[in-house]
C-alpha positions in Angstrom: -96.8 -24.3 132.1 -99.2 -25.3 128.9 -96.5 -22.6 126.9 -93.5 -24.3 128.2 -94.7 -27.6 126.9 -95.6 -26.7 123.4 -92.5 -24.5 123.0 -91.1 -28.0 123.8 -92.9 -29.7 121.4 -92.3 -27.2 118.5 -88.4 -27.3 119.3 -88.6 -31.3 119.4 -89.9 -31.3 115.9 -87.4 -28.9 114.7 -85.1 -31.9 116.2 -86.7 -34.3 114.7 -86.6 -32.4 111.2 -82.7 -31.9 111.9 -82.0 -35.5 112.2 -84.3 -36.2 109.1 -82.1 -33.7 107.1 -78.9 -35.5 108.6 -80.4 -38.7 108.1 -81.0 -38.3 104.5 -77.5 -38.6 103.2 -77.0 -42.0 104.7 -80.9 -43.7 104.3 -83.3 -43.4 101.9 -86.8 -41.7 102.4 -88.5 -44.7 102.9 -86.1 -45.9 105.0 -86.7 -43.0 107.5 -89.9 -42.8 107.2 -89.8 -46.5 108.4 -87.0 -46.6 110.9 -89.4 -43.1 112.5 -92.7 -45.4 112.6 -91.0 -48.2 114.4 -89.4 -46.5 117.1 -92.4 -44.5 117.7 -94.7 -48.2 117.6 -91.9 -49.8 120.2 -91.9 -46.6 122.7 -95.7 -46.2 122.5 -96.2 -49.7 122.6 -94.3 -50.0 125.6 -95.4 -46.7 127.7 -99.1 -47.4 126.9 -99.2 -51.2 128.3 -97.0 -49.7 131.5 -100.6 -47.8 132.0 -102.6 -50.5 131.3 -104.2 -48.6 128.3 -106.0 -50.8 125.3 -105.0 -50.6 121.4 -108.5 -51.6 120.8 -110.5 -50.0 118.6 -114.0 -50.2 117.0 -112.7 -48.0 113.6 -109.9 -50.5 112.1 -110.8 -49.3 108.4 -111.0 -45.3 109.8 -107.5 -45.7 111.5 -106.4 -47.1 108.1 -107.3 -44.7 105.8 -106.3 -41.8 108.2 -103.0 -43.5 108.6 -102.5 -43.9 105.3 -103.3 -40.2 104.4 -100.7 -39.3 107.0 -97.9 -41.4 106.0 -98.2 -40.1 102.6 -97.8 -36.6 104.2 -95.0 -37.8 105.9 -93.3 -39.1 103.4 -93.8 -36.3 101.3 -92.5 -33.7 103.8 -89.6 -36.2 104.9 -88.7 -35.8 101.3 -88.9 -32.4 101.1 -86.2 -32.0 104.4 -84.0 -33.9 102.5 -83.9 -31.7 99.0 -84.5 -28.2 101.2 -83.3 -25.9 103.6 -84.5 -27.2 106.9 -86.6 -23.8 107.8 -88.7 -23.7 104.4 -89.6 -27.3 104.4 -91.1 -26.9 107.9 -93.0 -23.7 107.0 -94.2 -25.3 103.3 -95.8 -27.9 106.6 -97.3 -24.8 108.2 -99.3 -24.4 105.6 -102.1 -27.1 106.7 -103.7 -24.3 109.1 -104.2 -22.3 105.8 -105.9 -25.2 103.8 -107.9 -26.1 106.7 -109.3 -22.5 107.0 -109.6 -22.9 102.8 -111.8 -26.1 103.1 -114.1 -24.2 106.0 -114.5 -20.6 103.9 -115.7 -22.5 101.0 -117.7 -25.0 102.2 -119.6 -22.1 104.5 -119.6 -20.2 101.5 -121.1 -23.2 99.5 -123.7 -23.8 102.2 -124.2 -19.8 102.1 -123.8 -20.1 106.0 -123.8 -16.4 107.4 -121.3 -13.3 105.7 -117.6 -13.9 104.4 -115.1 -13.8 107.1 -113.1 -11.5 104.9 -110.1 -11.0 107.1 -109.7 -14.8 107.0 -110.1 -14.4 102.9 -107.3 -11.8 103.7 -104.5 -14.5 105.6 -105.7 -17.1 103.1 -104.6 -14.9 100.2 -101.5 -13.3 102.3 -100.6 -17.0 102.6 -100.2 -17.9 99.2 -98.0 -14.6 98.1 -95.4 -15.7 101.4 -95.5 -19.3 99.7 -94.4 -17.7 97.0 -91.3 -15.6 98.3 -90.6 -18.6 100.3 -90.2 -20.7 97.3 -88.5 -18.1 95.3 -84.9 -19.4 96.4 -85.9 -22.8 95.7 -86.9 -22.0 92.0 -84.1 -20.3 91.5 -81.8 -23.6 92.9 -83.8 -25.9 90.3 -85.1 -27.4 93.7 -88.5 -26.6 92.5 -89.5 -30.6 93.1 -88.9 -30.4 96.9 -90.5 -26.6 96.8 -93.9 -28.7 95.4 -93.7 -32.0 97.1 -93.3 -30.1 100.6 -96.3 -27.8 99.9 -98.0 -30.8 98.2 -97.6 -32.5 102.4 -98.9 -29.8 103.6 -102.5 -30.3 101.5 -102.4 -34.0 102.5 -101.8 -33.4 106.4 -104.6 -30.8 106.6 -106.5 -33.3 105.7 -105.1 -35.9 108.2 -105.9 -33.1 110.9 -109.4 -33.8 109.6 -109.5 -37.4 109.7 -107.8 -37.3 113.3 -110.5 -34.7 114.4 -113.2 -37.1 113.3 -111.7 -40.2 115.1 -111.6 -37.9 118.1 -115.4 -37.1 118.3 -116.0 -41.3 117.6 -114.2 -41.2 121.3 -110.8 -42.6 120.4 -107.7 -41.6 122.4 -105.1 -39.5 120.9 -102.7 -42.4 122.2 -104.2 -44.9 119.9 -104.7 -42.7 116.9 -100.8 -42.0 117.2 -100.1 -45.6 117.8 -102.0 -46.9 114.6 -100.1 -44.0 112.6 -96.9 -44.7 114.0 -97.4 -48.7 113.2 -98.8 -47.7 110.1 -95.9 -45.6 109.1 -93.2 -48.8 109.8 -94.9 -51.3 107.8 -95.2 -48.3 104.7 -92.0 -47.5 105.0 -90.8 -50.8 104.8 -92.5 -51.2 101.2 -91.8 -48.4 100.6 -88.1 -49.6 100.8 -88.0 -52.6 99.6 -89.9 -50.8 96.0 -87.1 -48.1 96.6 -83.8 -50.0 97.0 -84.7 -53.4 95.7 -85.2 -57.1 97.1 -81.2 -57.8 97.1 -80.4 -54.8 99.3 -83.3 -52.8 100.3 -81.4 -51.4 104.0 -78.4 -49.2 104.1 -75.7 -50.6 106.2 -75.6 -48.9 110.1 -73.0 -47.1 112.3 -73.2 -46.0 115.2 -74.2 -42.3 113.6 -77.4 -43.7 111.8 -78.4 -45.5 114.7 -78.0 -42.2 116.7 -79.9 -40.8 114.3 -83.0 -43.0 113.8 -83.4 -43.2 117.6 -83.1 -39.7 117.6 -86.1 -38.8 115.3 -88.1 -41.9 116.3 -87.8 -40.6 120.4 -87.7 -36.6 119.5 -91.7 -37.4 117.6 -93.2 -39.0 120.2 -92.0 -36.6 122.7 -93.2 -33.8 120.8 -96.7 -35.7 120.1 -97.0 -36.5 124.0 -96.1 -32.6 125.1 -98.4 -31.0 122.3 -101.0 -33.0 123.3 -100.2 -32.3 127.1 -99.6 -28.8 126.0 -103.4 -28.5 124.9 -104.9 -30.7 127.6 -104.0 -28.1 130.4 -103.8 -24.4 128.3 -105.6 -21.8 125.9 -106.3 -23.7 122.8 -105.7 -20.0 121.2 -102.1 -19.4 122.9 -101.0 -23.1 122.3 -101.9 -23.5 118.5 -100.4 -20.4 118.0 -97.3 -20.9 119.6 -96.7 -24.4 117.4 -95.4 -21.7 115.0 -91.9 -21.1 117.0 -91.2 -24.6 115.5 -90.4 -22.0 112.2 -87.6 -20.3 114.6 -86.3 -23.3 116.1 -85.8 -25.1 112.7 -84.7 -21.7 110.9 -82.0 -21.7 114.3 -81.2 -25.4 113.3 -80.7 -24.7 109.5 -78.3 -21.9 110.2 -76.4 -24.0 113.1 -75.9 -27.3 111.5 -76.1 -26.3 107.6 -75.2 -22.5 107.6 -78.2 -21.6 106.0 -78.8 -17.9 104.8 -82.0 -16.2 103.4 -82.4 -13.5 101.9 -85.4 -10.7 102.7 -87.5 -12.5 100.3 -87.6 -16.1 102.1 -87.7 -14.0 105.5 -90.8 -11.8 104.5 -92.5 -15.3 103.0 -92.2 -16.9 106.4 -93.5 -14.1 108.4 -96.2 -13.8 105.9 -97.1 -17.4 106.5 -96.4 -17.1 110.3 -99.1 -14.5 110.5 -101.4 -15.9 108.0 -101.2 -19.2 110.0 -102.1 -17.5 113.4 -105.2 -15.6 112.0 -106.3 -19.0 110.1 -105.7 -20.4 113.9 -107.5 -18.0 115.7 -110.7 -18.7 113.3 -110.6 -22.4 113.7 -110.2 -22.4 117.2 -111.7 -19.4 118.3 -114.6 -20.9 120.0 -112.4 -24.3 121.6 -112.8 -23.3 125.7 -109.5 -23.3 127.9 -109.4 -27.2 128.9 -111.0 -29.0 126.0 -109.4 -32.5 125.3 -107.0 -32.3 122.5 -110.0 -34.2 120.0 -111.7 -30.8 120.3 -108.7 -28.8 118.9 -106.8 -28.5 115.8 -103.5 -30.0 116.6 -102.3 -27.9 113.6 -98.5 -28.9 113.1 -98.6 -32.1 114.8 -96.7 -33.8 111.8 -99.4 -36.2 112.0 
């Protein structure tokens, strides 16, 4: 059951990057990023008081800063959607696992704490070459800005995944930490806009399309947020993380159906190398996270948070 929810999740967030992509040619990336948080703030809001839960918190200032650090991620992959094929701006995001498993090689190596875990040296390096091929297209396209700003996310949200595991050992719940990032992300996004578009106009006009659209993303996130984290309440932390990486072949199945997207063997090779260097990052981060450990105890590695 813990596999059929995450392969929910991962398909909801190949959704959700869908209707950003769509989205993009009507709103601006502030805009999005803005219409996402609210939506997310309103149904949140909503279910959590239906359950008599609390917003809160003793860490206002940690909430900030790590919601702050994630909307810039956001923003930054949101952006990247919008100037990419769907598939390599969400596998640029898969990335974070491999900077995470950076940060922890060097400062063990740093702190001289036991023998290199070479063949985690080996997926770090094998991760960099399938950025490479991945980003090869791009380059080619002069769409090198989107190539570095969605591989620039990815840096940011690894350390988000960070910030969130910290708040999670302080004892906050994964409901509030989303709830603060999700409220967070409106108020951004709506200076964000207004610094975008300008004072006189700042919001694109609606139609019943765009107001599809941002309902769409908005309820596809939190969806995905609550089955991911369901997803790693009840199953292997091992099998779950690694099966966050079908959100590549749900987004590369999007990218073909709505955009007929082709790659070539290069772009293909890139993502498997990723795919694969992402799992064995994964299976060294979590490897010692026992089956039932609440979600603050995993890495929640493509969480978009």
């Amino acid at each position: 059951m813990a596999s059929l929810w995450m392969l929910f999740a991962s398909f909801a967030f190949a959704a959700m990057g869908a209707g950003v992509k769509l989205a993009s040619a009507t709103y601006s990336t502030s805009e999005i990023v803005m219409y996402r948080g609210l939506v997310g703030t309103v149904l949140l809001f909503l279910l959590v008081r239906a359950q008599g839960g609390t917003f809160r918190t003793r860490f206002p200032a940690k909430h900030l800063v790590r919601s702050l650090v994630g909307v810039t991620s956001l923003w930054m992959w949101f952006y990247a959607i919008g100037k990419l094929p769907l598939a390599t701006a969400v596998t640029l995001n898969y990335m974070a696992p491999i900077w995470i498993a950076t940060y922890m090689f060097f400062i063990g190596w740093w702190h001289a704490k036991g023998t290199p875990e070479w063949p985690l040296v080996l997926a770090i390096g094998a991760s960099f070459a399938g950025v490479t091929l991945v980003l090869r297209p791009a380059v080619e396209m002069n769409q090198w800005l989107g190539g570095l700003v969605g591989l620039a996310s990815s840096v940011v949200s690894a350390m988000a995944y960070l910030q969130v595991r910290g708040l999670g050992q302080m004892g906050e719940p994964e409901y509030r930490v989303v709830f603060y990032f999700s409220l967070t992300t409106a108020v951004a996004g709506f200076a964000g806009t207004l610094f975008e578009n300008g004072l006189a106009t700042p919001f694109h006009a609606h139609d019943l399309h765009g107001v599809g659209l941002i309902l769409a993303i908005g309820t596809a996130a939190l969806l995905a947020q609550m089955a991911m984290t369901r997803a790693y309440r009840v199953g292997k932390v091992l099998v779950v993380a690694n099966l966050q990486y079908t959100g590549i072949v749900f987004s590369s199945l999007w990218g073909m159906a709505l955009w007929g997207d082709v790659f070539d063997w290069h772009v293909w090779l890139g993502m498997g190398v990723i795919l694969a260097s992402g799992i064995a990052a994964t299976f060294y981060n979590t490897r010692r996270t026992a089956r039932g450990a609440v979600v603050k105890d995993t890495d929640p590695i493509a969480s978009e948070l």
